[in-house]
LUMVODREN-960008 format. One record per atom (N, C-alpha, C): x, y, z. Coordinates in steps of 0.05 Angstrom, whole numbers, plus 5000, padded with zeros to 4 digits. Layout:
# LUMVODREN-960008
XYZ
...
# end
This chain:
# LUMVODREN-960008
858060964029
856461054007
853561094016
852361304014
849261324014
847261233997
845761124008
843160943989
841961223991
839761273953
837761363955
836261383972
834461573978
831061583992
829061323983
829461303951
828661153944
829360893943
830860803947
832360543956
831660573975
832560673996
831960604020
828460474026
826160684016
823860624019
823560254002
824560323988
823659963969
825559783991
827359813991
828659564017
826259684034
825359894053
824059764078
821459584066
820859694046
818059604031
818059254029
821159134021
821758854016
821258724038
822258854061
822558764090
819758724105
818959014101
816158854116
814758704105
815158624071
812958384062
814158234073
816858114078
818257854094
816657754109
816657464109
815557274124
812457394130
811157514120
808057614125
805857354122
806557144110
805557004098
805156704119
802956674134
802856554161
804056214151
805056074173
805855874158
803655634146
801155644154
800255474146
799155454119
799055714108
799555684083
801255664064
803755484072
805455384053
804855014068
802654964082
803254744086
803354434066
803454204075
803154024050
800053924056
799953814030
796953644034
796853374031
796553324057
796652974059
794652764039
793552904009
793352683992
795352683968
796752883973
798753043954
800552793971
802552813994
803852644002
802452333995
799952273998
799951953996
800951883967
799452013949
800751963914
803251933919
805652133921
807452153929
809551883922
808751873951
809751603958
808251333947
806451333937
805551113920
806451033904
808951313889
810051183858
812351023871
811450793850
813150573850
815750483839
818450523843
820850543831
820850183816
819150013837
819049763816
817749693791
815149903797
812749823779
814950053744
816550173751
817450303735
819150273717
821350083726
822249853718
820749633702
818549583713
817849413702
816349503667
816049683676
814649883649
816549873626
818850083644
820650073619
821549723604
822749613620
823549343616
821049333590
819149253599
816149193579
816949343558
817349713553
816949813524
820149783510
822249663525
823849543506
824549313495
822649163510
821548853500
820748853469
819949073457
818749143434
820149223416
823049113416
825549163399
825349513388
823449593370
823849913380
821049963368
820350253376
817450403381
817550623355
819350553338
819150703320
816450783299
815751053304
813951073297
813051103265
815451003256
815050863218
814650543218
815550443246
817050143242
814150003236
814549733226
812149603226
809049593253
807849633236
805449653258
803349413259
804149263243
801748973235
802748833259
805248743265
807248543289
806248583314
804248423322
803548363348
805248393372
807948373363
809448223385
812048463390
812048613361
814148823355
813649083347
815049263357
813949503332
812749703341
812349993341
810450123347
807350053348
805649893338
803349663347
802249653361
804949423371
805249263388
805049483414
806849683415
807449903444
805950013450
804850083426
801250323430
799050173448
798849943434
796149783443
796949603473
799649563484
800249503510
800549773528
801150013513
800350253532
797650273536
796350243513
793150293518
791250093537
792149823530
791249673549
792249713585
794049753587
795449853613
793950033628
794150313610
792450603615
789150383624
788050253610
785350113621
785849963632
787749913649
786949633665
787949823700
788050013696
789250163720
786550263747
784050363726
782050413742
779750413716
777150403721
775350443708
774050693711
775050963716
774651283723
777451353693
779451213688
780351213667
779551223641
778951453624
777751483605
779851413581
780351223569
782251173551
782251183530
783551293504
782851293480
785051323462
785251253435
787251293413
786851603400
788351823403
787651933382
789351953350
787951863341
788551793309
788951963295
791752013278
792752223255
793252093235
792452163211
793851983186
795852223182
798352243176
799952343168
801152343141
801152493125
802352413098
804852433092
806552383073
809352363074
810652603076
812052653082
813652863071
816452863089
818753123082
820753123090
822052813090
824652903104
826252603110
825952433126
824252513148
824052323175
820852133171
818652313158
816152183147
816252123121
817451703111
819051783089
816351593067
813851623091
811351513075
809451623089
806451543084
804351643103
804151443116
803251563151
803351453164
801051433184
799551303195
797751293220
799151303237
798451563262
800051563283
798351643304
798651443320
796651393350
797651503372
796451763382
797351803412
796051653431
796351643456
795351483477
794251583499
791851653498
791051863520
789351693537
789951783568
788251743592
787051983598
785052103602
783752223623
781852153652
782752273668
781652233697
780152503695
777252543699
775552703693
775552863732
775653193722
775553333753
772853333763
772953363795
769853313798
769353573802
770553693808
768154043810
769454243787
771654203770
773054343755
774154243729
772454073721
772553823704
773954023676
773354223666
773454373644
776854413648
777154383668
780754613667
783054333669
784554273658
785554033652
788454163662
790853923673
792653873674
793953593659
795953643643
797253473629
799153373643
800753063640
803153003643
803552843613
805252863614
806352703581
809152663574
809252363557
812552383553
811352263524
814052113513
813452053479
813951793482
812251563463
813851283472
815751243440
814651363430
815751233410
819251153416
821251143391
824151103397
825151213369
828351133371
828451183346
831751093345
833450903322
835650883325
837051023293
838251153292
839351333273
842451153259
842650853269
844450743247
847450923252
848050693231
851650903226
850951133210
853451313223
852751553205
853751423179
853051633160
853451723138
856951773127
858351613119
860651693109
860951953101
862652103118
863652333121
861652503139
859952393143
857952563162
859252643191
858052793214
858852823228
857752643243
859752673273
858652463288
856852533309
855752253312
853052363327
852952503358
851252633363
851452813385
848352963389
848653083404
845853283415
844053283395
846453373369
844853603339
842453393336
842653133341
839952893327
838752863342
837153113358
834153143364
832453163355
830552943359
828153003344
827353183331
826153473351
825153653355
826453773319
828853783325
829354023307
831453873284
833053613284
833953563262
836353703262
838053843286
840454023280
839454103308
842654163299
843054393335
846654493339
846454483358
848954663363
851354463357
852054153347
853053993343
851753923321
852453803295
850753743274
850753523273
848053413266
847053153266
847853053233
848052813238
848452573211
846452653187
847052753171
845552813148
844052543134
842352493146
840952113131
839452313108
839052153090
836552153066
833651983076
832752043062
828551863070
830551563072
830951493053
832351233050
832751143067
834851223084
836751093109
834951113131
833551443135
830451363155
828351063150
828051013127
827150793123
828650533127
830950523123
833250303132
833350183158
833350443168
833550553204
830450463215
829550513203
826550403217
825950183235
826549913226
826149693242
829849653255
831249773253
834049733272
832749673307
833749593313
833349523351
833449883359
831649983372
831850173386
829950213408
831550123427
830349993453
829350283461
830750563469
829950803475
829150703502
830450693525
829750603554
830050893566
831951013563
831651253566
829851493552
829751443529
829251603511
827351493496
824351543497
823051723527
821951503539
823451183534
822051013564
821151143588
822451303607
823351313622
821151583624
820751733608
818251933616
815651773617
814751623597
813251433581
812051253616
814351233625
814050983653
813051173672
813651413673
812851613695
810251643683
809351793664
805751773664
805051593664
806151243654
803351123665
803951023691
806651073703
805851003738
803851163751
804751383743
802451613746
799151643750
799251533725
796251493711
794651183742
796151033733
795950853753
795750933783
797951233792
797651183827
794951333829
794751583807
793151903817
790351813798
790151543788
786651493787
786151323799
787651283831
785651193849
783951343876
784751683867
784551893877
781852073863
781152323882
780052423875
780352693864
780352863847
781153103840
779153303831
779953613842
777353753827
778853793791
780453853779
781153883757
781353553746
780353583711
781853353708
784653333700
786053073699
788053023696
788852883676
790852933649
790852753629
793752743623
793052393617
795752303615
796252203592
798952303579
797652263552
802652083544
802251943525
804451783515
803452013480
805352113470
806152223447
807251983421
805351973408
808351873375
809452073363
810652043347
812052243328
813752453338
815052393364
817052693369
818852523361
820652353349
823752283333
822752433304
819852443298
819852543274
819952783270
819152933288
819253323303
816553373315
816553233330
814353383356
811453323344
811453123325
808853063302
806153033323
806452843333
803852773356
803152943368
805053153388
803853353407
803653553395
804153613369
803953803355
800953883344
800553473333
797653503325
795553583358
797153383377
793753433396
794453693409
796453853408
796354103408
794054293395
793954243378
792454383357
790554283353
788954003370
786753923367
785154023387
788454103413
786154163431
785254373436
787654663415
786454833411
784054923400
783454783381
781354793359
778554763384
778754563397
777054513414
775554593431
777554823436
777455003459
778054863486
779254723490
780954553514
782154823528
780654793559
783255003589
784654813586
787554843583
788854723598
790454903616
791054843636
792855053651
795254893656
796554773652
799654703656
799654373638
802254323621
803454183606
805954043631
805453823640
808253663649
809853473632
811453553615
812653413597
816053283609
815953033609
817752933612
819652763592
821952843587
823252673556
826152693570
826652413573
830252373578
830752423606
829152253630
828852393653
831052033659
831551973652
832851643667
836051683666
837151893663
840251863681
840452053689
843451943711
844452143735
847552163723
848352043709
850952043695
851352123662
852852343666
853652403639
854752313619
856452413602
857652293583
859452353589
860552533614
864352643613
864252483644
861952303665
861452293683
861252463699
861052703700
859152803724
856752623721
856152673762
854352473774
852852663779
850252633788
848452813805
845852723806
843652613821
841252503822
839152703836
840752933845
838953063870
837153293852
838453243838
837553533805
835953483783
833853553780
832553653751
832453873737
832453903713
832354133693
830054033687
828854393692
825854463677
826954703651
825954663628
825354763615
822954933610
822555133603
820355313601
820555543578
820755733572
821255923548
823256193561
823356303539
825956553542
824356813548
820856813552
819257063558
819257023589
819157363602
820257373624
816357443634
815757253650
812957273665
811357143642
812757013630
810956903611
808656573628
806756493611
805456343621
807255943637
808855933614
811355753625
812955783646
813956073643
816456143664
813456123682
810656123692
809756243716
809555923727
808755723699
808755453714
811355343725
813755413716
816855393725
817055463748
815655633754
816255773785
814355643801
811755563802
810355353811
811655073820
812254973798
813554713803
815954693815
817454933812
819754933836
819754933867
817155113868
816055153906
815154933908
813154793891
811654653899
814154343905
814654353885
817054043883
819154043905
819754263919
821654253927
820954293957
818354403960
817254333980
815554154000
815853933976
814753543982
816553463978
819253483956
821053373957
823453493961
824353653990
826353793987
829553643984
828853423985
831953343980
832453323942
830453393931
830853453902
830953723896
832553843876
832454173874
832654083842
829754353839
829254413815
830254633799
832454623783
833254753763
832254823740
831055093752
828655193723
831155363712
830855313682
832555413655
830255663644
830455823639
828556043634
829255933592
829155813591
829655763556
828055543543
827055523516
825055323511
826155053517
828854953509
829954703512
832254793505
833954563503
836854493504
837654673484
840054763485
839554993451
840454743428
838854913411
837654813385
836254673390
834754533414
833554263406
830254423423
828654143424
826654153437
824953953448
821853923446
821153733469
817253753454
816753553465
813553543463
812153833481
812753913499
811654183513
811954353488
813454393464
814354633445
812054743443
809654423426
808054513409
804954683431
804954573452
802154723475
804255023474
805755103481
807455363477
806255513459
806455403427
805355503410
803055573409
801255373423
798355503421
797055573445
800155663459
797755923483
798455833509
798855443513
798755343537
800955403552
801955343578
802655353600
804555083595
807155083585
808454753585
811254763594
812254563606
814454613603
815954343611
819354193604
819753923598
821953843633
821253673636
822653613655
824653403643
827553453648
829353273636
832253253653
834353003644
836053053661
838553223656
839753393680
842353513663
844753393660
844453163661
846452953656
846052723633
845352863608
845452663584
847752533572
846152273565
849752163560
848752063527
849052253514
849652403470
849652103461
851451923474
853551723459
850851483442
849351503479
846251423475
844251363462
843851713461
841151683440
840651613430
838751553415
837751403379
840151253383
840951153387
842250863377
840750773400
842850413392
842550143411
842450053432
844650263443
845350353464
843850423493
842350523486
839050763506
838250443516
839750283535
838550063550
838350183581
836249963581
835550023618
838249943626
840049843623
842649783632
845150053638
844050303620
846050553606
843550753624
841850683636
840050873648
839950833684
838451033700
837650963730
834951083729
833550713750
831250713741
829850983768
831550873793
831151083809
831351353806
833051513799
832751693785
830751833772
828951693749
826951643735
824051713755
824551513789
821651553804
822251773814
825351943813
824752043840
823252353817
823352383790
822152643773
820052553771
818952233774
816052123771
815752253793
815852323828
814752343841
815352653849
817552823834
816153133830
814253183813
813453043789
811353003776
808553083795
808752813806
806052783817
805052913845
807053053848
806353223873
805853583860
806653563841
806553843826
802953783814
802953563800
799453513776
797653573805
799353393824
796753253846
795753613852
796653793863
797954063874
796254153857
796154223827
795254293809
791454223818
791454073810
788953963803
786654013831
788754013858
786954043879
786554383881
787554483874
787354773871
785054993863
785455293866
782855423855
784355503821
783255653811
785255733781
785655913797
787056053776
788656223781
787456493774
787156743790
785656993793
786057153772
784357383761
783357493738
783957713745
785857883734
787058093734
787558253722
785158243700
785758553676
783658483666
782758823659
779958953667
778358853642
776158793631
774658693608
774658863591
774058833568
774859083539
772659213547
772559443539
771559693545
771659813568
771259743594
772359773616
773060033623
775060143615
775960393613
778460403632
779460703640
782060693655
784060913634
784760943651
787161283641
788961153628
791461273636
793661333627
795561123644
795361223668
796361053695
795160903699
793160763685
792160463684
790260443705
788460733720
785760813737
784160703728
782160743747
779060663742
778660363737
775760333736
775960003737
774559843756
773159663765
772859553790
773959273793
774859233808
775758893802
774058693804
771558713797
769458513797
769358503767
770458713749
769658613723
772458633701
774258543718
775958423701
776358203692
778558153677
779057903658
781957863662
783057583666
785557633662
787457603650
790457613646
791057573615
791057433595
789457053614
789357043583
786256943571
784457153585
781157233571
781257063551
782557273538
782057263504
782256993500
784856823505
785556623485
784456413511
783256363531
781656253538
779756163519
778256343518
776156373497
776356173475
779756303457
779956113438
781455853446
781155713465
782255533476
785055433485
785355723496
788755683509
788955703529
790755713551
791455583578
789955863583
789355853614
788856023626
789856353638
793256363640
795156523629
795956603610
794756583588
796056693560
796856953563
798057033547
798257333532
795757433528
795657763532
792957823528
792357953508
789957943501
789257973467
787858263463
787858433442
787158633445
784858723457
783558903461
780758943475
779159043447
776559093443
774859103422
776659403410
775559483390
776159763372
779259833380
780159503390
783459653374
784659693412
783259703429
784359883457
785859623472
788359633478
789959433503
788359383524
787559093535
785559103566
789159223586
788459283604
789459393625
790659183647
791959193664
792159033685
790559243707
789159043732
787859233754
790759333768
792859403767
793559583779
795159813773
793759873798
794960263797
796960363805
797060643811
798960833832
796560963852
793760793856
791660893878
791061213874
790961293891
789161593896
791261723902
793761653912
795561843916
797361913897
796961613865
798961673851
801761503855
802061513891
804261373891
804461183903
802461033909
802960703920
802160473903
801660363914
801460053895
797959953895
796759913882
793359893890
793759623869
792459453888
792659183860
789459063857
788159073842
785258853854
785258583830
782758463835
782958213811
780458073828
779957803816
778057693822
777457373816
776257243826
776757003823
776556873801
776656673790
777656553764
774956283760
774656263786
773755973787
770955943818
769955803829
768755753848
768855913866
767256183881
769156343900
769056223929
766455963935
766055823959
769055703952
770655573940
772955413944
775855543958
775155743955
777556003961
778456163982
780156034006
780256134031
781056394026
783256434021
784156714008
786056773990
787057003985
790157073963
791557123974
793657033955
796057173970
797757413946
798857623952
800257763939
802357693941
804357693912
807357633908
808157823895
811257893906
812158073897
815458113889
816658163877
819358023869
821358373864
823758333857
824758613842
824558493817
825058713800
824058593765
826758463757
829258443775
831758293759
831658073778
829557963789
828957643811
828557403787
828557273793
828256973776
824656953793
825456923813
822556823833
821357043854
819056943858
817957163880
818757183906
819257283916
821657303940
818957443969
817557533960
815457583986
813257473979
811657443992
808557404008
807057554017
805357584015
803257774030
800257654040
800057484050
796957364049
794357594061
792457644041
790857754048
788357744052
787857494053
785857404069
782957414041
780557384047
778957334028
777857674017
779757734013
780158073992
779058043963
778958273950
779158323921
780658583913
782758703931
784758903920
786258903952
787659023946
789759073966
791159283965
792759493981
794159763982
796259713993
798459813976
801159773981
801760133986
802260194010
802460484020
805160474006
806760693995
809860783991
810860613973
809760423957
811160253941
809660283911
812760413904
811660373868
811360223846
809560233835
808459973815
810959993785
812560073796
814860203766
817360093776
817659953802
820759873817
820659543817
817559413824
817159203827
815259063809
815458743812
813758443792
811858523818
809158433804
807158293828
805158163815
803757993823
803057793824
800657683849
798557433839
795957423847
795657183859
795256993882
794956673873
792756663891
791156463886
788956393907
788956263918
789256183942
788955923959
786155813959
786255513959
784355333963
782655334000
781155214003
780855194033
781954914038
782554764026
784754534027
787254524025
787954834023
791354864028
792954894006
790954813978
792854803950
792855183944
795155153924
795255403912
796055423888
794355613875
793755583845
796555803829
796755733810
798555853799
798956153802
801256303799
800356603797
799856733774
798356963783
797457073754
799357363759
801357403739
802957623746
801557803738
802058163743
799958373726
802558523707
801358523684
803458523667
802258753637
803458933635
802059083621
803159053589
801258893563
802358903543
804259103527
805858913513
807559103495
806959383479
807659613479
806159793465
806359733436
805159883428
805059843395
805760003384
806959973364
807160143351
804960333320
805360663321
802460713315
803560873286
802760863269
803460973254
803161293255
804961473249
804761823242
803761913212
802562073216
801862203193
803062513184
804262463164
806462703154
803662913138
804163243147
802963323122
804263363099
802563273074
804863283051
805363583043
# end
C-alpha cells in the first residue's frame, strides 16, 4: 500500500524530533530525590493509627469532645501541621455553613486545615497537595434500600450503583457511629502531613500548601468553599494534588496491584488538568519508575468525585490521585480500618506526591503563548511578536485562576490568538511565546509535540534560550504542540499547549 506525500513528510517530521532532546535535560534533582526518600512509611502509620483513634471525623459529629469527634482531629492536625517547622504558616480556615439538604442536617462550623510553606523567589504561584480528614459511616441501609456500593460518594450522593436513600434524620443518627475512615481519606490526610513535615525542611522557589479538607462526605463542602476563597482572592495556583482513597492494593473481587495509581483529571482534551496529568506522569515515573501512573482523562470515578472537582471549577489545574483497587464493602462504614488498608502502599503515592510538588515548585512557570488583546493577526493566526503575548490563561490569571486556564475573550469581543503560525511560507510550523516568570531562572525551552489522537507528547525539541522556533515542512493542522521552560536547576515547568479557542457562534442577519 502507498503512504501519502503527506504522510510520509509528518512521519519523517516525527522522526527527526526523536530523541533531539539532550539527556540532561530529563535529569533528576538531587533535592527532589532527598524528599523522596524522606517520606516515612512509619511516621504514616503512625498518623493514620492517630486520626482513627478519634472514633470518627465526622464533620457533623460532636465538636466540644476533646478526646473525640471532628474537634478533637482538626486541632491534632493543626497542632501537628505546627509542630513540624516554624517556616510553617498554619491556620484554620473557618466556614459557618448553614443547614440544608440531607447530609448538612444543621448549621455547621467547618474548619479546614491549612499549612503553607511560603516560595522564596515565586512566593505568589502556589502548589497544593490535599486530602479530606473528615469520615463518615452511613449505618444500615434503609429497609428496602439498595445496597451499599460506589453510588455513596460523597461528591455526588449517587452514581452508577445507587446509594442508600437516608433522610437528615438517619445522617444525624449516623453522625457519632464509629467511623474510623483509615482509608477514606486517612490515608491521603497521612500523606500531606508526612509531606508537610518532610518538604518544610526544604527550600522552594514556589510556595507550597498543604491543606486537610472537611466537608467532602457532605459534597466537596470545604474545597469547594476554599476554592472559591481562593478564587475571590486572586490566588496563582498552578497545580491541585489531591489525594482521597490512596491506602489499598486489594480490591473487592481481589485483584492485587501496588505498582499502580489512578490519576484523575477532566474529559477536556489539552485542558489545564489533562496538562498537569501529563506532568505528573513523566515526572512520577521518572523518580519513581517502579510505579506507573495511570492518568484517566475523566473527572473521577463515574458518577462520583473528589476535592480537586471544586479548583476545576474555578479555573485551577487539579487533579485526584487514588487507588484502582477499591474495596465498596469499606467505605463509610466500620470497616475502613488500618487493618482492611496498606499502609505501604499509601507512602509509596505519598512519595509520587512529593517528587511531583517538590518538581513543581523548583521550577520556572510555565511560558506565555497567546498574543495580548488587541495585538492583532489574520486569519492564519500572523503577525504578532512574541514578546507581547499572554498565555491562555491571561485572563483568568487575572481573575485568580491557575496559570493555564482557558482563554478569555480579548477586548471588543476579538479571540486572543495562539503565537503560532504557518510562517512566511504558509506552510511550516512558526511557534514563539515568552516567559511567564523570572527570565535569569530559565536555561531554556523545550518544544513538544504529539499527533492530535496521542494521550502524551511523544517528541522533544530543546531549543535552547529562544523565543520562537521554525518547524520547516510541518503543518500546524496535522499536529498538538506545546511550550515548557526549563529551570537552570534542571526542573521543568508545566506545558503550555497552543490551542486555538472554540469558535463562536455569530448570529446572521436575514433581510426581511
Amino acid at each position: 500500500m502507498k503512504m501519502s506525500q503527506k504522510t510520509l513528510a509528518l512521519g519523517a517530521a516525527l522522526c527527526f524530533f526523536a530523541g533531539y532532546s539532550p539527556a540532561d535535560e530529563s535529569a533528576v534533582n538531587p533535592q527532589v530525590v532527598k524528599v523522596m526518600n524522606e517520606v516515612s512509611e512509619d511516621r504514616i502509620k503512625a498518623i493514620i493509627e492517630k486520626l482513627v483513634s478519634f472514633g470518627t471525623r465526622n464533620t457533623m459529629s460532636n465538636a466540644e469532645d476533646a478526646a473525640r469527634g471532628v474537634g478533637a482531629a482538626r486541632q491534632w492536625i493543626f497542632d501537628q501541621f505546627k509542630s513540624y517547622s516554624p517556616r510553617l504558616e498554619v491556620r484554620f480556615d473557618k466556614f459557618r455553613v448553614k443547614k440544608q439538604g440531607q447530609r448538612i442536617f444543621k448549621d455547621v462550623d467547618l474548619y479546614d486545615v491549612i499549612a503553607v510553606l511560603p516560595g522564596k523567589t515565586m512566593p505568589e504561584t502556589q502548589v497544593w497537595i490535599s486530602g479530606h480528614y473528615d469520615s463518615l459511616n452511613l449505618g444500615a441501609r434503609p429497609a428496602g434500600g439498595a445496597a451499599p456500593g460506589p453510588g455513596g460518594d460523597a461528591a455526588t450522593g449517587g452514581g452508577a450503583a445507587a446509594a442508600p436513600q437516608l433522610t437528615p434524620a438517619d445522617y444525624e443518627k449516623n453522625a457519632e457511629l464509629p467511623a474510623p475512615g483509615a482509608c477514606d481519606d486517612g490515608s491521603g490526610t497521612a500523606a500531606v502531613m508526612e509531606l508537610a513535615r518532610v518538604m518544610s525542611q526544604y527550600d522552594f522557589d514556589k510556595t507550597i500548601v498543604f491543606a486537610a479538607f472537611a466537608g467532602e462526605e457532605q459534597g466537596l463542602v470545604g474545597s469547594q468553599l476554599e476554592a472559591e476563597k481562593a478564587h475571590k482572592e486572586n490566588a496563582v495556583i498552578e497545580a491541585v494534588l489531591n489525594n482521597d482513597i490512596i491506602g489499598t492494593e486489594v480490591s473487592g473481587t481481589g485483584r492485587t496491584g501496588n505498582s499502580t495509581v489512578n490519576l484523575y483529571s477532566d474529559e477536556t482534551m489539552d485542558s489545564p488538568s489533562q496538562e498537569l496529568s501529563r506532568y505528573v506522569r513523566e515526572i512520577g515515573e521518572r523518580y519513581i519508575p517502579a510505579m506507573r501512573v495511570n492518568t484517566v482523562f475523566m473527572g473521577d470515578r463515574l458518577g462520583r468525585g473528589g476535592d480537586h472537582t471544586p479548583f476545576q471549577w474555578e479555573g485551577y489545574a487539579a487533579v485526584r490521585f487514588s487507588t484502582p483497587n477499591e474495596i465498596y464493602a469499606n467505605q463509610h462504614h466500620a470497616t475502613d480500618t488500618l487493618e482492611n488498608m496498606s499502609v505501604p502502599y499509601t507512602a509509596r503515592v505519598a512519595r509520587m506526591n512529593a517528587v511531583v510538588a517538590a518538581s513543581l515548585a523548583l521550577s520556572p512557570k510555565a511560558p506565555l503563548v497567546f498574543r495580548a488583546a488587541g495585538q492583532g493577526g489574520g486569519r492564519n493566526g500572523a503577525g504578532g511578536a512574541a514578546g507581547g503575548g499572554t498565555n491562555a490563561g491571561a485572563a483568568p490569571v487575572a481573575a485568580g485562576r491557575g496559570a493555564d486556564g482557558a482563554a478569555a475573550p480579548a477586548a471588543g469581543g476579538r479571540r486572543p490568538t495562539p503565537l503560532i503560525t504557518r510562517g512566511r511560507s504558509q506552510y511550516d510550523a512558526q511557534l514563539q511565546w515568552r516567559p511567564a516568570g523570572p527570565d535569569a531562572s530559565i536555561k531554556g525551552y523545550v518544544v513538544v509535540v504529539r499527533p492530535t489522537t496521542a494521550p502524551y507528547w511523544e517528541q522533544q525539541i530543546y531549543v535552547g534560550k529562544a523565543t520562537e522556533y521554525l518547524m520547516k515542512d510541518v503543518s500546524i493542522d496535522d499536529l498538538k504542540f506545546g511550550i515548557k521552560a526549563l529551570g537552570m536547576n534542571g526542573g521543568e515547568s508545566l506545558v503550555t499547549p497552543y490551542l486555538y479557542p472554540p469558535r463562536v457562534k455569530a448570529p446572521i442577519e436575514l433581510v426581511q
